[in-house]
Structures are given as structure tokens and as C-alpha cells.
mmCIF file of the C-alpha atoms, coordinates in Angstrom:
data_MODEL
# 
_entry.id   MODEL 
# 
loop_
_atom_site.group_PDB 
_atom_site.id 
_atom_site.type_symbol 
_atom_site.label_atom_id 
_atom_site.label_alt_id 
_atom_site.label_comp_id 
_atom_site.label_asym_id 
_atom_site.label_entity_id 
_atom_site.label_seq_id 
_atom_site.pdbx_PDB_ins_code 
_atom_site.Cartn_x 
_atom_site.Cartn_y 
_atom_site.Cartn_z 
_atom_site.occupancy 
_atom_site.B_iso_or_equiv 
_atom_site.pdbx_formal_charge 
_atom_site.auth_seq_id 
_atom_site.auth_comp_id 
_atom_site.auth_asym_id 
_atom_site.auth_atom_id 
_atom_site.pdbx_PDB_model_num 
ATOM 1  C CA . UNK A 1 1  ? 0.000   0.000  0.000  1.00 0.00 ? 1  UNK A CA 1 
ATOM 2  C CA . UNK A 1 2  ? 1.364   3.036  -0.795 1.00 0.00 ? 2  UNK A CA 1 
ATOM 3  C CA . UNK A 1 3  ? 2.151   6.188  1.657  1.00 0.00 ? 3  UNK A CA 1 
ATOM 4  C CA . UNK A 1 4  ? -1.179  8.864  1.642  1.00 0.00 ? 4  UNK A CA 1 
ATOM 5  C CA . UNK A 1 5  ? -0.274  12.250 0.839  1.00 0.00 ? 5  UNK A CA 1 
ATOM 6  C CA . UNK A 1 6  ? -1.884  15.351 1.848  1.00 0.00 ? 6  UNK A CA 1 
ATOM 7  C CA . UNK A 1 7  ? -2.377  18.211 -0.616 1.00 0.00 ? 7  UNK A CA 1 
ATOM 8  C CA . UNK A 1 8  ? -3.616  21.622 0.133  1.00 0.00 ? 8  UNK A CA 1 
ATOM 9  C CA . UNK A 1 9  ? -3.248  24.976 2.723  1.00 0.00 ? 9  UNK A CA 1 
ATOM 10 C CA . UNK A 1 10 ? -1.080  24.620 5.951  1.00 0.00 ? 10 UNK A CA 1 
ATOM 11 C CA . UNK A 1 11 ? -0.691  27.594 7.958  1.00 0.00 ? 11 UNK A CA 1 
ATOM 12 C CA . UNK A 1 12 ? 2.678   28.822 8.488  1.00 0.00 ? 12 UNK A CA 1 
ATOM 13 C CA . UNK A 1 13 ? 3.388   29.889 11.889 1.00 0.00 ? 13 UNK A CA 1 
ATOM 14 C CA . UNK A 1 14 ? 7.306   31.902 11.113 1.00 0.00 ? 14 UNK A CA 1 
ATOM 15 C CA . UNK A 1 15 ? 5.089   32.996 7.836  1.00 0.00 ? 15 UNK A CA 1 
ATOM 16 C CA . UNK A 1 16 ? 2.115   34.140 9.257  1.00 0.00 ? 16 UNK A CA 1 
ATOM 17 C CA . UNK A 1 17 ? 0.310   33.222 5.986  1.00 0.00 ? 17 UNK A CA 1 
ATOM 18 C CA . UNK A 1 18 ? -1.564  29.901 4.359  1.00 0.00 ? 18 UNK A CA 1 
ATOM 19 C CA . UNK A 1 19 ? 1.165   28.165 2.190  1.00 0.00 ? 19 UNK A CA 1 
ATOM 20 C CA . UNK A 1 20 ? -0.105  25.407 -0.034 1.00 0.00 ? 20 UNK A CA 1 
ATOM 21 C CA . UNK A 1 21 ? 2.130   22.122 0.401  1.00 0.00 ? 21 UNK A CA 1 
ATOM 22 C CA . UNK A 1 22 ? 1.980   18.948 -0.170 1.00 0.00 ? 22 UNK A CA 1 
ATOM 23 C CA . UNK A 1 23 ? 2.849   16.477 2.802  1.00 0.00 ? 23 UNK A CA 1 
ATOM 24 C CA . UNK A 1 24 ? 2.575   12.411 4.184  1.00 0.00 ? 24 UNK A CA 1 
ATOM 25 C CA . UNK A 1 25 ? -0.355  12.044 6.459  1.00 0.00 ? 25 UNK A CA 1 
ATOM 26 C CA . UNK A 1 26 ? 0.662   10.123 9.366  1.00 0.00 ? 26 UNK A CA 1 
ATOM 27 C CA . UNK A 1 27 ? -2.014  8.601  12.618 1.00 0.00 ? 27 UNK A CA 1 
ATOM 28 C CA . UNK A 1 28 ? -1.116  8.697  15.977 1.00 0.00 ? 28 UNK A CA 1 
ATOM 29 C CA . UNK A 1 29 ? -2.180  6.726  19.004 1.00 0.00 ? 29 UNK A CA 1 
ATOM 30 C CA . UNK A 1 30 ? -5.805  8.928  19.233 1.00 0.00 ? 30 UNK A CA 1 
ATOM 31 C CA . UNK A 1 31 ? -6.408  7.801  15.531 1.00 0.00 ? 31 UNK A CA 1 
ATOM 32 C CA . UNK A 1 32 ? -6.314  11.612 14.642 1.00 0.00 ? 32 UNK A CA 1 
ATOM 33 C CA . UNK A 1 33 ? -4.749  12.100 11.374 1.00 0.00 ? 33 UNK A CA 1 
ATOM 34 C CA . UNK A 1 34 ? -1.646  14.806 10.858 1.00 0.00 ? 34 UNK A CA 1 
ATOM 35 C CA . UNK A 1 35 ? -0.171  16.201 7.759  1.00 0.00 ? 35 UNK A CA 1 
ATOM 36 C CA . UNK A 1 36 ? 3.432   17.079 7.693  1.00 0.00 ? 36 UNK A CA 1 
ATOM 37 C CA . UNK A 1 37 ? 5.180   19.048 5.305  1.00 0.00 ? 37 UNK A CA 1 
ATOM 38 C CA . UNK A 1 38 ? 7.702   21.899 4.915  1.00 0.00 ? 38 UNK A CA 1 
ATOM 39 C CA . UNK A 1 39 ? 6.452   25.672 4.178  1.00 0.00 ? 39 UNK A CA 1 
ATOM 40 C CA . UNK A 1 40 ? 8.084   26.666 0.390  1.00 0.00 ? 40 UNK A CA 1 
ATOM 41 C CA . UNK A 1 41 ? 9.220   29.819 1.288  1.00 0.00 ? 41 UNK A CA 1 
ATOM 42 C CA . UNK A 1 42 ? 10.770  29.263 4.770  1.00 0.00 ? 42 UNK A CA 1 
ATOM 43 C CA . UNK A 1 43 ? 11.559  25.675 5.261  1.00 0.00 ? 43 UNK A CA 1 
ATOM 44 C CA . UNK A 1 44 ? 9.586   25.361 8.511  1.00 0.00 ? 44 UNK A CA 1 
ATOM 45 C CA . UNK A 1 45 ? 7.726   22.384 9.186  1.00 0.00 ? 45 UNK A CA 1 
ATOM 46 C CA . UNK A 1 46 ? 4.104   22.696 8.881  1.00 0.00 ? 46 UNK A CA 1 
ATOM 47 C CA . UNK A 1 47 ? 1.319   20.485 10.669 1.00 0.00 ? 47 UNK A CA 1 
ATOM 48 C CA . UNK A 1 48 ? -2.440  20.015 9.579  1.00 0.00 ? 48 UNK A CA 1 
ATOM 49 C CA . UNK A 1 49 ? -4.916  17.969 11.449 1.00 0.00 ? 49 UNK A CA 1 
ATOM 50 C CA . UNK A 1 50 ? -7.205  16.049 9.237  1.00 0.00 ? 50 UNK A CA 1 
ATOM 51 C CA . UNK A 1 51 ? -10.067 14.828 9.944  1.00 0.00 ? 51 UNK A CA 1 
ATOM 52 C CA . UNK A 1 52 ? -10.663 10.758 11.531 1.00 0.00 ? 52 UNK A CA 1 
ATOM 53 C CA . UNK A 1 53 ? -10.610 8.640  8.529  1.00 0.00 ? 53 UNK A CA 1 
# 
């Protein structure tokens, strides 16, 4: 099975602004599903909470 990806707007916290990124969706022990990517213009890591599959 491949990894799921997560396309779309993360906020970026050093930014200030919505960056649109593209990032591997991970699930921790709650089930709740995170995005992780890096911002384009910074190179900070950005984190979106998704919604339980």
C-alpha cells in the first residue's frame, strides 16, 4: 500500500500566511490524522490535522 499524501493549505506559523504544500499524512495513538510538510518559502515544518478517517 502506498504512503497517503496530503495536498492543500497549511498555515505557516514563522510565515504568518496559508502556504499550499503537499505532505505524508501520518495517525497517531488517538487515531487523529496529521499532515506534515515543509512551508516553500521558509523551510519550517508545517502540521495540519485532518479529519478521523
Amino acid at each position: 500500500m502506498a504512503a497517503e499524501t496530503y495536498k492543500g493549505s497549511f498555515y505557516c506559523v514563522k510565515c504568518k500566511d496559508h502556504r499550499d504544500a503537499e505532505g505524508q499524512v501520518s495517525v497517531n495513538e488517538k487515531g487523529t490524522r496529521i499532515a506534515k510538510a515543509k512551508c516553500p518559502t521558509c523551510s519550517t515544518n508545517l502540521t495540519r490535522f485532518l479529519p478521523k478517517a
